[in-house]
C-alpha positions in Angstrom: 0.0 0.0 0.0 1.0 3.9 -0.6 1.2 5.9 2.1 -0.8 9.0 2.1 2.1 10.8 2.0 5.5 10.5 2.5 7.3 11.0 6.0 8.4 14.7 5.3 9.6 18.1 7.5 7.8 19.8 4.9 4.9 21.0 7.0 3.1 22.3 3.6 3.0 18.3 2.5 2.2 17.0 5.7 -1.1 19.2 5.5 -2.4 17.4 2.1 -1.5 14.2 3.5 -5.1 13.3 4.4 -6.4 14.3 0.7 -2.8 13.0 -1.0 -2.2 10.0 -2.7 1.3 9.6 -4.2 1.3 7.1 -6.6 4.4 5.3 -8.6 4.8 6.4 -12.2 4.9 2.7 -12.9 1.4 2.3 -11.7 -0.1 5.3 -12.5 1.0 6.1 -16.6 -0.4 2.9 -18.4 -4.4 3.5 -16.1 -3.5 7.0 -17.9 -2.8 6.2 -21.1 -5.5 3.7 -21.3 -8.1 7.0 -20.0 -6.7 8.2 -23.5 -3.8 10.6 -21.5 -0.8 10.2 -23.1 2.8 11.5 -21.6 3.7 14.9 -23.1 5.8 15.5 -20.6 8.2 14.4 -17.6 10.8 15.4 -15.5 12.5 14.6 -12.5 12.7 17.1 -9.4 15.4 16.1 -7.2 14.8 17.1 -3.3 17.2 18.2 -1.1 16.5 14.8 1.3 17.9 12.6 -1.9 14.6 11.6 -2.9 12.5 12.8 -5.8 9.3 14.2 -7.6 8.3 13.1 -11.1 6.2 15.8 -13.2 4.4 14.4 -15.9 2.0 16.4 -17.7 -0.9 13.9 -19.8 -2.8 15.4 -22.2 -6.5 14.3 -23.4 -6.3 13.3 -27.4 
C-alpha cells in the first residue's frame, strides 16, 4: 500500500497528507494512457533529502 504521503519536515506536504495519494509512475501512466492521457511531458525534481518528484504532464487526445 501507498502511504498518504511521505514522511516529510515539509509541514506544507504533511497538510495534504489526508487528501494525497502519491502514486508510482509505474502504476499510474499505463491507467492513464489507457483513459486516453498520453505523456507529453516528464521530468525529475530532485529534493534536497535525496529523494525525488516526477512531473508528468498527460494530455487528453
Amino acid at each position: 500500500m501507498t502511504p498518504s504521503a511521505p514522511a516529510t519536515g515539509c509541514q506544507s506536504l504533511r497538510a495534504l497528507a489526508p487528501v494525497l495519494r502519491l502514486v508510482p509512475p509505474a502504476e499510474f501512466r499505463p491507467v492513464a494512457v489507457r483513459a486516453g492521457l498520453p505523456p507529453v511531458f516528464e521530468r525529475e525534481i530532485p529534493l534536497r533529502g535525496g529523494n525525488s518528484f516526477l512531473e508528468v504532464h498527460f494530455v487528453r487526445r
